[in-house]
N, C-alpha and C positions, 0 to 999 in steps of 0.2 A: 705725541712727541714732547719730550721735554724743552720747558721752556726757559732752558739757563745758560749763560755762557759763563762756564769753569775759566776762575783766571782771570776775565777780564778786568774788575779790580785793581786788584796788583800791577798790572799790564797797566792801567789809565794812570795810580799814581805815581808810577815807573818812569813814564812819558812824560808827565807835567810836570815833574818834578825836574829833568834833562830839559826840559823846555823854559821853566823859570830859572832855572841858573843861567841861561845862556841869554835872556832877556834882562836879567840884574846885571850882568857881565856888559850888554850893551847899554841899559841904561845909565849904569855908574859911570859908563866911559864918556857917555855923551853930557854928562850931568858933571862930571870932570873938568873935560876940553871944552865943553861946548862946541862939541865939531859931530861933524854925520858920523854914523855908520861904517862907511866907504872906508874914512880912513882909516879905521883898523885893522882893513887887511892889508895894510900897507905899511904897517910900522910892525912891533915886535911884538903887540899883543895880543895879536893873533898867537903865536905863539904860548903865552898864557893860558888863551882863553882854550885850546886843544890841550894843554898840561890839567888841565880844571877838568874840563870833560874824560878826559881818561882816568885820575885820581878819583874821580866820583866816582865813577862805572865800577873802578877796584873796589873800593870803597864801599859801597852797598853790597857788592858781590861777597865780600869778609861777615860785615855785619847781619848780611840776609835781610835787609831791612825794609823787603814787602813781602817775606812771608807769612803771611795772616789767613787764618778762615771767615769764615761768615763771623764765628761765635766769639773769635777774639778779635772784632774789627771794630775798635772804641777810639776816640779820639786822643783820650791820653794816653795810651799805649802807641798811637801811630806819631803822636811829636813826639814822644820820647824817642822811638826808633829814630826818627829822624834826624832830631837834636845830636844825638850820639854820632849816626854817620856824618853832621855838620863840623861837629866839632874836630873829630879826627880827620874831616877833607881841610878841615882850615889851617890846622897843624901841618899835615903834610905839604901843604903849597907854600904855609910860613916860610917852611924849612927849605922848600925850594927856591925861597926869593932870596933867602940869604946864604945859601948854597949856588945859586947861579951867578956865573961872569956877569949875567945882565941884570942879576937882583937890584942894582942901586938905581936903575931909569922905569922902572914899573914906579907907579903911586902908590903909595899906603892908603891915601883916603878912597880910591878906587878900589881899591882890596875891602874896604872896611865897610863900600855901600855897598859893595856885591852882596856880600853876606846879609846885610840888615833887609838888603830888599828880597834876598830868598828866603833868609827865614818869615819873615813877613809873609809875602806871596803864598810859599808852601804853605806856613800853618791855614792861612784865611781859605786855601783850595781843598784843607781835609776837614775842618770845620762847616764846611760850605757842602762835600763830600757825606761826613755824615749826618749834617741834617736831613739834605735831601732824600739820602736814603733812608730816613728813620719814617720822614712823613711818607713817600712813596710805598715804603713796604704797609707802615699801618694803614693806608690806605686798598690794602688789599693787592698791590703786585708786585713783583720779583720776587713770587714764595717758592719754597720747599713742599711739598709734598711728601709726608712722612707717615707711616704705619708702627705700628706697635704688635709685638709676640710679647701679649699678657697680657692679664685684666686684673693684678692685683693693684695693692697698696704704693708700688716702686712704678706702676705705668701709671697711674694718675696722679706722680707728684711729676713724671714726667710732662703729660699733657697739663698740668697747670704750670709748670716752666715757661712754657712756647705761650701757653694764653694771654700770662698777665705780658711777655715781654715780643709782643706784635710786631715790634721794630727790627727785631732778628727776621721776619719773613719765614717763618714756618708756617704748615698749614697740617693739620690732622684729616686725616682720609678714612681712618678705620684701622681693628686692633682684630687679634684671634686669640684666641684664648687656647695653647698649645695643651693645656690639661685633659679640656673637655672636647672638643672636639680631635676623633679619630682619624681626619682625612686633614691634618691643621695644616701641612705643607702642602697640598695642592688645592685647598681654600686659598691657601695663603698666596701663593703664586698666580691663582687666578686676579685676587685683590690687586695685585704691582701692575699687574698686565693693565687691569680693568683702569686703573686711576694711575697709572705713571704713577710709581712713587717713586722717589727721588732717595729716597731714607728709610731703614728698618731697623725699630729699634729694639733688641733682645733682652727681655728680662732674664735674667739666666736665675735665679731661685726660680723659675720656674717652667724651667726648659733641659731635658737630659742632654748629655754628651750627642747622642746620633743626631736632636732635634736639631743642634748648634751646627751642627755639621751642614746636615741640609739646606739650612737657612745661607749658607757661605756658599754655596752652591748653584741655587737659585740666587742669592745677588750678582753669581757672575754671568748666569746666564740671561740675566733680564737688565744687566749692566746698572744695578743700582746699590748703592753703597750701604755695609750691615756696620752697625752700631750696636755691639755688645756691653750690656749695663749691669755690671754686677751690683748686688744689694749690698751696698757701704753705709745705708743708715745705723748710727750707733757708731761708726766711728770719725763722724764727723767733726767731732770735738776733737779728736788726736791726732788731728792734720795727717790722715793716711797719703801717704806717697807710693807711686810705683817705681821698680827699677827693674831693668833688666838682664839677669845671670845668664850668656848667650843667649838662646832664642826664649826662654820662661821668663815671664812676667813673675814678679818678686813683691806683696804688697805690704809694706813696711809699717805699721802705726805706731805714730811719736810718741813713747812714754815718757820722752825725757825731754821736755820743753828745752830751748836752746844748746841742744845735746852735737850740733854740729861743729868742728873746727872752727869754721869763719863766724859764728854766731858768739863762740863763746870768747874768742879771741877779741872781737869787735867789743862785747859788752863789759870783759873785762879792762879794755884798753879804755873806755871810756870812761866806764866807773874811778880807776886811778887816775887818768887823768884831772875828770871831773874836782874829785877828791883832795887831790895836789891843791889846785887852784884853790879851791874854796877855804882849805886850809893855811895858804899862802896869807891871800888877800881877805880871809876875816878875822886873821891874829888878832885884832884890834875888837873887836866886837867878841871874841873867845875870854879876852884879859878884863872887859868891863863886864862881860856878865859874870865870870869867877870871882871879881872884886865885888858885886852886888849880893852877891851871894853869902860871901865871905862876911860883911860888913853885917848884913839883915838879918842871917840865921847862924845859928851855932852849928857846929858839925862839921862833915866834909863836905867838899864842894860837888864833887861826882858820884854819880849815883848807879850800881850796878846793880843787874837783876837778870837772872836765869832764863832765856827764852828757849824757843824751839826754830831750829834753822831747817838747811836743807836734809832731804833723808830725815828727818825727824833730831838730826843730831843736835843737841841742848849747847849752848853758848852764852857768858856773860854778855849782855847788851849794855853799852856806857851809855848815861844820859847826866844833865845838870841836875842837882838833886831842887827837884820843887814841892817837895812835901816836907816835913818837919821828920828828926831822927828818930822819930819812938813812933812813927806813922804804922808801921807792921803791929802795935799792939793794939789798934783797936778792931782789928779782923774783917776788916772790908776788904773786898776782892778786886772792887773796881771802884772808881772816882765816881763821885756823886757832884760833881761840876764846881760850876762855882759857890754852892753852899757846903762842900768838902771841908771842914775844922782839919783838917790833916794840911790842907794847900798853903804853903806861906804866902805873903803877900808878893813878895817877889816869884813866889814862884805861878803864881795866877798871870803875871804879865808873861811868864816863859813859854805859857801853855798856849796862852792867845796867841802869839807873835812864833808857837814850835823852835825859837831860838833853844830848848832845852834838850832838843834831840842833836842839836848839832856836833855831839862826842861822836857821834853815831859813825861818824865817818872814818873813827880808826878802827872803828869793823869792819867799815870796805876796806881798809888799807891793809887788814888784815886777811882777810881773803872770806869773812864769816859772812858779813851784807854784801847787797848790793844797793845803787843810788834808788834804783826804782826796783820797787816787788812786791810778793802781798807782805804786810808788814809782819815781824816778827813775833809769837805769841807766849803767854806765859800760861803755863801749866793748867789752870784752872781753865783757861778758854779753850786748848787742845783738848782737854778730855768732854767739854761742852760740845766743839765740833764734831769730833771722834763718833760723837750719840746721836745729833742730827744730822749732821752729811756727811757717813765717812769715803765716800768715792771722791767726792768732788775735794774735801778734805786733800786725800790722798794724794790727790793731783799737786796741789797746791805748793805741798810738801817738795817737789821737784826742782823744784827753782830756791834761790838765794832767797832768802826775807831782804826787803827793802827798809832805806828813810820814810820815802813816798811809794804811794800805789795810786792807782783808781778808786779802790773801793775806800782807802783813810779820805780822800777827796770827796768824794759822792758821799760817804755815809758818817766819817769823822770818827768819834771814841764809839767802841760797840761795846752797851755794856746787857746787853740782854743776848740770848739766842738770836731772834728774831731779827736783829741786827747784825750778830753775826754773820748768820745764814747772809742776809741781805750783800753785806762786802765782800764776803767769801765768793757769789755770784759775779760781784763787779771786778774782782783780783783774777779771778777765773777768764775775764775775757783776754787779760793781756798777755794769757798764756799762749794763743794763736797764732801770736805771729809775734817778731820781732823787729824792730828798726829802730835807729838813733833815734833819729827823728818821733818818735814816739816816744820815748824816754826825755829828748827836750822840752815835747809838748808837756807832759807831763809835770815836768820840772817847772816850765814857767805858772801853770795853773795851782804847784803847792806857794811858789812864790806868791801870787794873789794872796792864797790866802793865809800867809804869814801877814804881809804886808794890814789885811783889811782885817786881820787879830782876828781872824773865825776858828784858828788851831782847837782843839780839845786835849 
């Protein structure tokens, strides 16, 4: 017999959670008045405290907010759910305090410990929640029971999944190998019977149409649930997504990094805004480096130069000029630091302090940059990467060239391959995903290192 009960999770933090509201509710009130219990079914808020309970019940009902399995039951993922459903319960009864004839005789400050003491409560009951269950399972119980159809390369990155992470409570029972063995569906039916298993996981590269079939077959008849695992290695870097065209599964891989509506709408909404501001508020710092410049070297003050943007498409890049005007004739490709006879003296402070890229920003305003990307390349180093990575190259190519990236951060001026390679690996990560939030972090980390003059 299996030893699980489906559900009850959800169910426990479903109940504690109707049970901690309704305990903040009574303690803020007693914490309040200073009066018992008693009397709050005898004045109006009672009343309240039944508008809370039914707005919540709506409320997690909308957001779904204990639907979770075994594999997606992690702590931050469960305040968030929760946070979310708190937030729009507190809203909605706002609205009702100041939408009700009797909104003006309820407290505020009881309204305001209710809340502090359930979010409190709730988080320390799912913190509390998944330790327990993390020590309990690696301890060997409330496991899963799971089998495997196949014995290649794709079921032993599975069975090392469940090994290193013991906390999920899986446990391996045995595999068949649908290739070589002739009789693999009634071995295999014998195994579920023999060890309860709980899970069957299908390598499908290595399983025909009839085999999959059978396998769906035999899990309903031995009532245990089949886990179909297509071989996605290789396209894990281009964030494959599924969708579903009525009942066929449709598997999508991203060639176009932030190629979404709301991705691209977001980063472009930021990047100008971004841009506005910094353009605003460093007029002043834009005027004394052009006057430094002006004063120290001869020539023009801005310095433009051919790069390569998205799609491979070539674009003037502005910068402050920090090399001297006759610098192209002595046929250096790349800056040799600070012993470079081409760098003026002012422009050795622009490089330290990257105050010399800050033109850079009327390429994002023009639509060429973005705030954050891999940065923008000139001729010589595209056809450098082109000969050592052209895949990852390629990729790259997909998105906006930036001011900042990860890789100018981590690896600074790349003036060899080897370093190239090196940033072009680090530019590469931030093609997996996107968020603000990762573009701010990034942005205060170039800030450091303006500030602490490590620019190149």
């Amino acid at each position: 017999m299996k030893n699980h009960y489906p559900g009850l999770l959800p169910k426990a933090h479903l109940w504690t959670d109707v049970a901690l509201l309704n305990l903040s509710f009574f303690f803020a009130y007693i914490f309040r008045f200073d009066d018992s219990i008693v009397t709050l079914f005898e004045n109006q808020y009672v009343n309240l405290l039944l508008v809370a309970n039914l707005v919540w019940v709506f409320t997690i009902y909308v957001f779904k907010t204990y639907r979770f399995t075994r594999l997606s039951y992690h702590f931050n993922t469960q305040l968030a759910a929760f946070l979310k459903a708190v937030t729009v319960h507190g809203a909605v009864m706002m609205a009702f305090l100041y939408l009700s004839k009797q909104g003006e005789e309820y407290s505020r400050y009881q309204f305001l410990m209710t809340y502090i003491m359930f979010i409190s409560l709730s988080s320390a009951s799912r913190a509390a929640a998944v330790l327990f269950l993390k020590v309990y399972r690696q301890a060997g119980y409330n496991y899963n029971r799971y089998g495997i159809v196949g014995k290649g390369d794709l079921a032993t990155l599975i069975r090392e999944f469940y090994a290193e992470r013991k906390e999920l409570g899986y446990r391996f029972s045995g595999a068949i190998d649908p290739t070589s063995d002739n009789n693999a569906i009634a071995s295999l039916e014998t195994m579920v019977k023999e060890k309860q298993l709980d899970y069957l996981y299908c390598c499908l590269s290595e399983m025909n149409d009839e085999q999959v079939k059978e396998v769906i077959r035999l899990g309903e008849r031995q009532r245990t649930h089949i886990r179909l695992v297509p071989d996605f290695r290789g396209f894990v870097t281009n964030m494959a997504t599924i969708e579903y065209h009525d009942m066929y599964p449709i598997i999508e891989i991203n060639t176009k990094p932030f190629s979404s509506l709301n991705e691209q709408t977001v980063k472009r909404a930021f990047d100008l805004i971004f841009s506005v501001i910094v353009m605003i508020l460093g007029a002043p710092v834009f005027f004394l480096v052009w006057a430094a410049i002006k004063i120290t070297s001869p020539g023009p003050v801005f310095f433009k130069q051919q790069r390569s943007g998205r799609w491979g498409e070539l674009f003037y890049i502005y910068k402050f000029r920090s090399m001297r005007v006759d610098a192209d004739k002595m046929g250096l490709q790349h800056s040799k630091g600070d012993d470079d006879p081409r760098i003026t003296p002012i422009g050795r402070i622009l490089r330290k302090s990257r105050l010399d890229e800050l033109p850079q920003f009327i390429n994002v305003l023009k639509g060429e940059m973005s705030v954050v990307g891999p940065r923008p390349l000139y001729k010589y180093d595209v056809d450098m990467l082109m000969e050592a990575a052209p895949h990852d190259f390629q990729r790259l190519l997909t998105v906006k060239p930036g001011i900042t990236s990860i890789g100018q951060i981590n690896v600074g001026y790349a003036d060899t391959v080897a370093k190239n390679v090196e940033r072009l690996k680090y530019d590469l990560q931030y093609l997996k995903s996107y968020s603000v939030f990762d573009d701010v972090q990034l942005i205060f980390r170039t800030v450091q290192v303006m500030v602490l003059g490590r620019g190149q």
